[in-house]
Structures are given as structure tokens and as C-alpha cells.
N, C-alpha and C positions, 0 to 999 in steps of 0.2 A: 515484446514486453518493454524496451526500451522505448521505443512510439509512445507507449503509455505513460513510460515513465518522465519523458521530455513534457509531455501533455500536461501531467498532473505537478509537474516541477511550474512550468511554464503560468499555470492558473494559482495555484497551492501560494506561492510567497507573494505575490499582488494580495493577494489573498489573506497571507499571515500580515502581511503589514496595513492593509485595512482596520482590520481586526484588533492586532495588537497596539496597532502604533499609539495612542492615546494612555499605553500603560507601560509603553517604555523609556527609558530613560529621557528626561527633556521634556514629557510628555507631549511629545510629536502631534500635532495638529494637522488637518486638511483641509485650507482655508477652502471656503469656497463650496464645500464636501458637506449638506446639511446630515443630520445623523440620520434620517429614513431615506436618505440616498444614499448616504453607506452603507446601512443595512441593504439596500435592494442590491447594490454592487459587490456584496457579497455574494448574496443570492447567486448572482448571475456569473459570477465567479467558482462557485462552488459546483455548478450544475454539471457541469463539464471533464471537471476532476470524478464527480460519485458516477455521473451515471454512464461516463464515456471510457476515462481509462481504470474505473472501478467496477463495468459494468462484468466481466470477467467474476471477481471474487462472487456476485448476486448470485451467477449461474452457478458457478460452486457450491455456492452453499444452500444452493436450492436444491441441486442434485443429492448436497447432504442430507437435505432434509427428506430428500423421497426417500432415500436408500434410508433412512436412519441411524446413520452415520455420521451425527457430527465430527466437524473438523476445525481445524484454524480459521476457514473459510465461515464457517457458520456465525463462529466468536468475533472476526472483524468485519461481517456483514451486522451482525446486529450493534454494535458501536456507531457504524457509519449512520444507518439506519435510522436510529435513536436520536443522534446527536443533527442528524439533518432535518428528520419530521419535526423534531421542539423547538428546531432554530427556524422551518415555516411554518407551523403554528402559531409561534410567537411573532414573527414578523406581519403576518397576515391578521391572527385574532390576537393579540397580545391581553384584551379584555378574559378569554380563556382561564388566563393563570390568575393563583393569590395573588391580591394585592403584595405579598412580602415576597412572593418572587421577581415583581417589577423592580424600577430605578422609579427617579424621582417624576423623571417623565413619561412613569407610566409603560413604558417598552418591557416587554421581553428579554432575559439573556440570549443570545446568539452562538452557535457552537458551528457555524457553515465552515470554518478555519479547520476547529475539529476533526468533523467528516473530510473535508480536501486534505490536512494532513496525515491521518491514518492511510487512507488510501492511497497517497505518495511514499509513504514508510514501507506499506507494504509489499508496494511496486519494487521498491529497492532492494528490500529480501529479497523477491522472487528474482530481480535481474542479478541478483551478486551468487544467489544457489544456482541458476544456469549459467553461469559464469565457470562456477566451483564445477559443475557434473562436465560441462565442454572442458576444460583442461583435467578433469581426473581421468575422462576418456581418451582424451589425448596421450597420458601417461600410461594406461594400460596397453595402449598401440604401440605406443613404444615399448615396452617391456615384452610385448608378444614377437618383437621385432627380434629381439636379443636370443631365443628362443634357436638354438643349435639346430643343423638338419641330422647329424649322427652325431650318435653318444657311444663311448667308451662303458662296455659294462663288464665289470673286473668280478670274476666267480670267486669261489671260497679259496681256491686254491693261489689265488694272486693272478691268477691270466685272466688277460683282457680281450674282450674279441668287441667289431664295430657293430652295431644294433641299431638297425634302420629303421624308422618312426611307422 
């Protein structure tokens, strides 16, 4: 999980900063960077994060969906899902949508950051809860450790005799 989570760190913030950078502070420009090659380089940034170290949650929650058993997995597969099919949709047909869901040049909204950030967030849960489960196992080894080989068992009348496990 850490492999994945390096992965999808590694593509995820090139990624948020393509993305975002036009809407933050300064509004950050990419000389050079025409806006349907930032969309593609998103694309090609995103691919990587959904379908490489995201491709885990798919399985998940496809198994959920045999068993019929939704789960978490179900919930942040159809986010990713959603928010990556509209963002190439829109990148490939952007004629597709209303006219009022375009900009002035006609493009699609993009959501590729979206999907590569969810599925970086969710890598982080899953490496911080096996983080949590290896040290509580850790601490239950150790308290099994503390665990006497004879015990003193004191009857009603105050005498104590040794009792071997």
C-alpha cells in the first residue's frame, strides 16, 4: 500500500497543480502549456494514479457488488469513476455537454485531479489503519508477554496454594 501510495502522491500533486494552478493565488500560469495540452497532461497524469495504484479499491468494490455488499470501496469507486469518465468525455467530446456546462472556449470541466486525489486520500487511510492494526498487534504481543507462568489462588479461607496453567 505504501508503493501505491508513493505512486499516486508522485502523479496526484503535478497533477493538483496543473489543475489548480490557474485558480490559485497569483493565478499561476504555464507559459508555454496551451490549455488542450494541459488537459491531455492531465489525462496522462491521472491514468496512473486511477487505474494503477486505484486499481485495488475497482476490485473491491466489484467483489462488493457481486456479494451485494456495498462498502466504502463501492462509495470511492463510483466518485473516482464518475469524476474521471466526465473529465474524458469532456476532454475527447466536449460537444457532448450543454452549451452551459462549457467555458467560453467551448471545453468541458475537468475533474482528472478529482479522481487522482480521492484515490491518493484513500491510499493514506488504508496505509495509516495498517499502520494502527501492525502496532495494536504489537501491543497485544506484548501484554501476552506479561502474562505470569503460576498464579497464587488464595481459597475462601485465606490460604494460598500455586496453580499451574
Amino acid at each position: 500500500m505504501q508503493r501505491r501510495l508513493r505512486m499516486a502522491l508522485l502523479f496526484s500533486v503535478p497533477l493538483l497543480v496543473l489543475a489548480m494552478g490557474p485558480m490559485l493565488v497569483g493565478r499561476m500560469q504555464f507559459p508555454g502549456i496551451a490549455p488542450r495540452v494541459n488537459a491531455w497532461l492531465q489525462l496522462a497524469l491521472a491514468v496512473p494514479v486511477v487505474f494503477g495504484s486505484g486499481w485495488t479499491f475497482f476490485q473491491r468494490a466489484w467483489a462488493s457488488v457481486v456479494h451485494r455488499s456495498p462498502n466504502m470501496f463501492t462509495l470511492v469507486v463510483m466518485g473516482v469513476a464518475v469524476s474521471f469518465g466526465v473529465s474524458a468525455v469532456g476532454l475527447v467530446a466536449p460537444e457532448l455537454f450543454p452549451v452551459t456546462f462549457r467555458n467560453s472556449s467551448g471545453e468541458a470541466p475537468l475533474y482528472f485531479e478529482s479522481a487522482a486525489v480521492i484515490v491518493a486520500l484513500v491510499l493514506m487511510g488504508q496505509v495509516l489503519e495498517l499502520r494502527a492494526r501492525g502496532q495494536t498487534s504489537a501491543a497485544l504481543r506484548q501484554l501476552l508477554e506479561l502474562v505470569p507462568e503460576t498464579a497464587l489462588k488464595v481459597d475462601g479461607t485465606g490460604q494460598g496454594h500455586v496453580e499451574l496453567p
